[in-house]
C-alpha positions as a Markdown table, in Angstrom:
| # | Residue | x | y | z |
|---|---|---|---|---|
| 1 | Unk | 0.0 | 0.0 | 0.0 |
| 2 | Unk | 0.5 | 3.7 | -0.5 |
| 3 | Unk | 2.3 | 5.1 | 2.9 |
| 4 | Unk | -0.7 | 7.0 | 3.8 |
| 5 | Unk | -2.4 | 4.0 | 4.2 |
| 6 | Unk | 0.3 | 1.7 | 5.4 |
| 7 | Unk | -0.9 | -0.1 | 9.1 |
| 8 | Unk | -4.3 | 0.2 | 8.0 |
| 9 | Unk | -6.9 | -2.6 | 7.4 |
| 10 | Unk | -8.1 | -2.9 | 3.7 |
| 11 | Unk | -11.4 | -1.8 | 4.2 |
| 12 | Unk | -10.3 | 1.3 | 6.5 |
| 13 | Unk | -7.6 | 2.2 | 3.4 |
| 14 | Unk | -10.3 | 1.9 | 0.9 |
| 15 | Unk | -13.2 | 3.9 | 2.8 |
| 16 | Unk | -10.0 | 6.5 | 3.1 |
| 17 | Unk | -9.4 | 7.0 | -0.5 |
| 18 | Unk | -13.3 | 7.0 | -1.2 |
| 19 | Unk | -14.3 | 9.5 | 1.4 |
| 20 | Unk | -11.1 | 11.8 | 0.7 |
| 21 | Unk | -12.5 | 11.5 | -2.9 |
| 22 | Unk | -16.5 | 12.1 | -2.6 |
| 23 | Unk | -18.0 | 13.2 | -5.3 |
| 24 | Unk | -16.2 | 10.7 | -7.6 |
| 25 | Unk | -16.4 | 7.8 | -9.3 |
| 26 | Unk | -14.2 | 4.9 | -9.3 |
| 27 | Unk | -13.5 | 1.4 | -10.8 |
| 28 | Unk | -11.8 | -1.2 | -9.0 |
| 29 | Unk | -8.9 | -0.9 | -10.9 |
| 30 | Unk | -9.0 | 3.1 | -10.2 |
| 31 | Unk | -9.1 | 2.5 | -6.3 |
| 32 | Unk | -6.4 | -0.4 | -6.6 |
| 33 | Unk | -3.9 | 2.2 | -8.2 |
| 34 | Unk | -5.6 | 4.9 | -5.5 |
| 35 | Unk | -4.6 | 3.1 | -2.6 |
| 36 | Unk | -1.2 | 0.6 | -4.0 |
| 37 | Unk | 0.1 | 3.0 | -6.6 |
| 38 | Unk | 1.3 | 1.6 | -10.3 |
| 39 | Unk | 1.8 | -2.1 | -9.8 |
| 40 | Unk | 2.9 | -4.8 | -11.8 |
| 41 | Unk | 0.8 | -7.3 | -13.7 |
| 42 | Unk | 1.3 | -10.1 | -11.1 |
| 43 | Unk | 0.8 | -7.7 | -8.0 |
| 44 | Unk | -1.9 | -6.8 | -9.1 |
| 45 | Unk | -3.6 | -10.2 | -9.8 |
| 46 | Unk | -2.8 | -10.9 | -6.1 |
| 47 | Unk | -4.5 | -7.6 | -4.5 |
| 48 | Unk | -7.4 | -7.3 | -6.8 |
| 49 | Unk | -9.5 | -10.1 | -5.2 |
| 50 | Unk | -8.7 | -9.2 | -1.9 |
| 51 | Unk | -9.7 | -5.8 | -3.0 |
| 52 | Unk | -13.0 | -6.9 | -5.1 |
| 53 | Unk | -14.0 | -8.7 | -1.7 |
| 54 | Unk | -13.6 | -5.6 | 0.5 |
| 55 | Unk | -15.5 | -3.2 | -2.0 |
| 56 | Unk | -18.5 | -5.6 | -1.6 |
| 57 | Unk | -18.3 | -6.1 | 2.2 |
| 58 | Unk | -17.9 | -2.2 | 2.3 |
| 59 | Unk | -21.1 | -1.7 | 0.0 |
| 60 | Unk | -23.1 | -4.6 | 2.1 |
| 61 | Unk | -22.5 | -2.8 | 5.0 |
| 62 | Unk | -23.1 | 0.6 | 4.2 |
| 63 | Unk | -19.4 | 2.2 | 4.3 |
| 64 | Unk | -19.5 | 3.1 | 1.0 |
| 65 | Unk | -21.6 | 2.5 | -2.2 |
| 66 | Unk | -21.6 | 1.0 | -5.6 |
| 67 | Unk | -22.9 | 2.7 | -8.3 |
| 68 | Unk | -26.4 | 2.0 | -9.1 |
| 69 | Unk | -26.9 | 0.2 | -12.9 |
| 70 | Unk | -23.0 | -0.7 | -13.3 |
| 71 | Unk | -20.6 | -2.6 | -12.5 |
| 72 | Unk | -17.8 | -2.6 | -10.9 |
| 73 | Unk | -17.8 | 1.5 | -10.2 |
| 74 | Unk | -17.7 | 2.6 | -6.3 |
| 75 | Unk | -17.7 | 5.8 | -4.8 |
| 76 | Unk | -17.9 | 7.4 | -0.9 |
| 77 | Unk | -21.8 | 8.3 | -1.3 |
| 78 | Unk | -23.5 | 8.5 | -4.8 |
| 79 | Unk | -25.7 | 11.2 | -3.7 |
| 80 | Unk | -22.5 | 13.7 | -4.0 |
| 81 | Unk | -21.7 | 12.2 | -7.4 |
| 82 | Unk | -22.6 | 14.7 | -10.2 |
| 83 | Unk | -24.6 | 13.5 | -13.4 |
């Protein structure tokens, strides 16, 4: 991870990244390089699950949401997302 979000819990990094960025829109692959920085193919291969799991758990639970009609797009709260 990025060193701002080093020591933190994956789900706590990515509710970070999405709540420091409200208002926007993000695919995984978006909030992978938002909270790893540029990896390599096989890094990110290894982090993309773990990451695809967290986004769901975070959506289920209410941390965060997934964008209504698509998939694969998160952001902090879609009600702040301009059209």
């Amino acid at each position: 991870m990025l060193n701002i979000y080093e020591g933190q819990f994956l789900i706590d990094a990515l509710s970070t990244f999405l709540k420091e960025n409200s208002g926007k829109v993000f695919s995984v692959l978006e909030v992978i390089t938002g909270i790893y920085g540029e990896l390599n193919a096989a890094d990110a291969r290894e982090v993309k699950n773990k990451v695809l799991n967290e986004l769901s758990r975070g959506h289920r639970t209410g941390r965060f949401t997934r964008v209504p009609d698509q998939i694969g797009l998160y952001t902090w709260d879609y009600k702040l997302v301009n059209e």
